[in-house]
C-alpha positions as CSV (number, residue, x, y, z in Angstrom):
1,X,126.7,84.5,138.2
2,X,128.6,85.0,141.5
3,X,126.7,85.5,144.6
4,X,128.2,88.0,146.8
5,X,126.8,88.6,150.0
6,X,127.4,91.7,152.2
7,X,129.5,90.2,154.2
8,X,131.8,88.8,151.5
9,X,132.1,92.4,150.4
10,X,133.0,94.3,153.5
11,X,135.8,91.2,154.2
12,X,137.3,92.0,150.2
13,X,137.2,95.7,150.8
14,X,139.1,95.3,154.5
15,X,141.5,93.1,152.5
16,X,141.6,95.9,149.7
17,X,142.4,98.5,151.7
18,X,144.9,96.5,153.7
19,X,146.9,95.5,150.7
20,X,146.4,98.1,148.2
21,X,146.2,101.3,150.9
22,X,143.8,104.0,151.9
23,X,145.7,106.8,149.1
24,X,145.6,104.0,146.2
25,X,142.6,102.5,147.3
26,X,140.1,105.3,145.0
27,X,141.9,105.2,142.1
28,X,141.9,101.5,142.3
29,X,138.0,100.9,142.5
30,X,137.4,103.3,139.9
31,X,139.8,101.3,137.3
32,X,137.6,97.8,138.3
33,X,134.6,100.4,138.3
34,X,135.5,101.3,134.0
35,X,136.6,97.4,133.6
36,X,133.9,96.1,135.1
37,X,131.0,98.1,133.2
38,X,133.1,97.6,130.0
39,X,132.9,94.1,130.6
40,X,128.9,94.3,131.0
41,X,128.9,96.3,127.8
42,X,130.8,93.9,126.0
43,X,128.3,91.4,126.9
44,X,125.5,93.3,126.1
45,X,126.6,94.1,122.9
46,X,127.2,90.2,122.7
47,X,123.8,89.3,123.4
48,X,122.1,91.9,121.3
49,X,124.1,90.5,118.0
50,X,122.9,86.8,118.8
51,X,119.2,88.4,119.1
52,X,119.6,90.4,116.2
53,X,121.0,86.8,114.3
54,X,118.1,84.8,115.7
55,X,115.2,87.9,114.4
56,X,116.8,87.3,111.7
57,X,116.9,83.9,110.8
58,X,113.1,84.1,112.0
59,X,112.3,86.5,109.5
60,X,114.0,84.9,106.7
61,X,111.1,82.0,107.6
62,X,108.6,84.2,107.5
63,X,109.6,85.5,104.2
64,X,109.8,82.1,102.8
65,X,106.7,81.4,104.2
66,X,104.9,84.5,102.7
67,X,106.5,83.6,99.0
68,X,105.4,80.1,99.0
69,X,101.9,81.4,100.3
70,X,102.1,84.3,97.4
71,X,103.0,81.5,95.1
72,X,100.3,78.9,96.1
73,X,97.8,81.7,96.2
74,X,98.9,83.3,92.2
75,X,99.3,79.0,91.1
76,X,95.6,78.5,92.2
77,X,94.7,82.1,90.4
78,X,95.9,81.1,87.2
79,X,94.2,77.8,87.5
80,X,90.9,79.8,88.2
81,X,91.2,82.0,85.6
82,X,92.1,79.6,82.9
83,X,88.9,77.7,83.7
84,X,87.2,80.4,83.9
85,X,88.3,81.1,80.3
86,X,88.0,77.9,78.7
87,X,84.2,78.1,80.0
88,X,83.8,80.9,78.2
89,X,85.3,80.3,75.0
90,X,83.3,77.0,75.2
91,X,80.1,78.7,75.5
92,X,80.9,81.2,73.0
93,X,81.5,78.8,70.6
94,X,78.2,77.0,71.1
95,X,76.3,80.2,70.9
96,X,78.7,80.9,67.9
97,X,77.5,77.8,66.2
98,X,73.6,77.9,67.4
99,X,73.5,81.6,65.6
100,X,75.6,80.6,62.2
101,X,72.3,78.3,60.6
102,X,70.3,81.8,61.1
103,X,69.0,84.1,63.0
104,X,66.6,82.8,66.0
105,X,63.0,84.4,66.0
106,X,63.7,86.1,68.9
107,X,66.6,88.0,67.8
108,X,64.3,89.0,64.7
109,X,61.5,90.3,66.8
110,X,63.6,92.1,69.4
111,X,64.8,94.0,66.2
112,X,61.8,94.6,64.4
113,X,60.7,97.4,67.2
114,X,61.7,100.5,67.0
115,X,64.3,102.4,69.3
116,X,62.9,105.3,71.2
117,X,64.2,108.3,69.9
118,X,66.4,110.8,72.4
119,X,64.3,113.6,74.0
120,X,65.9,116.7,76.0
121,X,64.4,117.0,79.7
122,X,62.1,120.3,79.8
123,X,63.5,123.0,82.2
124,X,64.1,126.3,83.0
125,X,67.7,126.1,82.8
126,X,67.7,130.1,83.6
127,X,66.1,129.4,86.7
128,X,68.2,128.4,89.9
129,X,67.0,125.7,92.2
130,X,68.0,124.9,94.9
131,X,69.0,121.6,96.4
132,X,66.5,120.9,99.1
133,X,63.5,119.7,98.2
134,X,59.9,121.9,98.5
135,X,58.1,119.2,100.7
136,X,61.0,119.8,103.5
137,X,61.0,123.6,103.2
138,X,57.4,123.4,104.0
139,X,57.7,120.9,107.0
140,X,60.0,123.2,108.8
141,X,58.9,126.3,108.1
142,X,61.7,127.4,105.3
143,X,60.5,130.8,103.5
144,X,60.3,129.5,99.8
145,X,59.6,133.1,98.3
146,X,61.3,136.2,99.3
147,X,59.0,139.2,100.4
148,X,60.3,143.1,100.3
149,X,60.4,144.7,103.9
150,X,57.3,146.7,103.0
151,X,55.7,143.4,102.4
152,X,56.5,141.7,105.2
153,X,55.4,144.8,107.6
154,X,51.8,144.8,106.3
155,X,51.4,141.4,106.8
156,X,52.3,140.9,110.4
157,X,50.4,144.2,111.0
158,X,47.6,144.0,113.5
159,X,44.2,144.6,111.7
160,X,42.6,148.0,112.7
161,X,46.1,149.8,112.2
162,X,45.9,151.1,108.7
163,X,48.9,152.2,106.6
164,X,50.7,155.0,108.0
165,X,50.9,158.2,106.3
């Protein structure tokens, strides 16, 4: 843009307030002061649209980049699947037509033993367990069976002290 110095100022603003007066000379510089910054807004506003226009041409490339990858991507899918399909039904078939002469001697032993039978676990389904196992209760010291105060007093006593009466 234009370079103005200091100097080049000081010399427009003697000129200014030669020409234009010391009682006009305010209102004057504020005027250029709204024109001015209107002018910078104007600009601003000008630049922002072509950035907005460029984004968005860039992101219409991207999105036709992304759809041609999504379409590449579901075209090489189909492809898998189908021969992944065909392979099948293939094989089916020739296990279709091993089976239809008869059944195979192993199919005729694995159904000639017998099918174990259902039996219900055994428990105590009255009895509440807990969900820590025994073997860590007893590494850490976890009471396992609850004692009644009484209990608990005579067995911590000291021996010599008998029961008091």
């Amino acid at each position: 843009m234009l370079d103005f110095g200091f100097d080049k100022i000081a010399l427009i603003g003697a000129v200014a307030l030669i020409v234009i007066g010391p009682e006009k000379l305010p209102k004057v510089a504020r005027t250029l002061g709204h024109l001015f910054g209107k002018a910078q807004r104007y600009v601003a506003d000008v630049k922002a649209e072509v950035n907005r226009s460029i984004e968005l041409d860039e992101l219409r490339k991207m999105k036709d980049q992304f759809q041609d990858a999504a379409r590449d991507v579901s075209q090489s899918v189909q492809r898998e699947v189908q021969a992944a399909s065909s392979a099948v039904e293939s094989e089916w078939r020739e296990a279709a037509d091993a089976y239809a002469g008869g059944t195979p001697s192993g199919a005729s032993e694995a159904l000639s033993t017998p099918v174990p039978e259902y039996r219900p676990p055994k428990k105590n389904w009255r009895l509440k367990r807990g969900a820590t196992p025994l073997w860590y209760k007893q590494r850490h010291g976890v009471r396992t069976r609850a004692q009644s105060g009484a209990a608990r007093v005579a067995r911590f006593r000291p021996p010599g002290i008998g029961p008091r009466r």
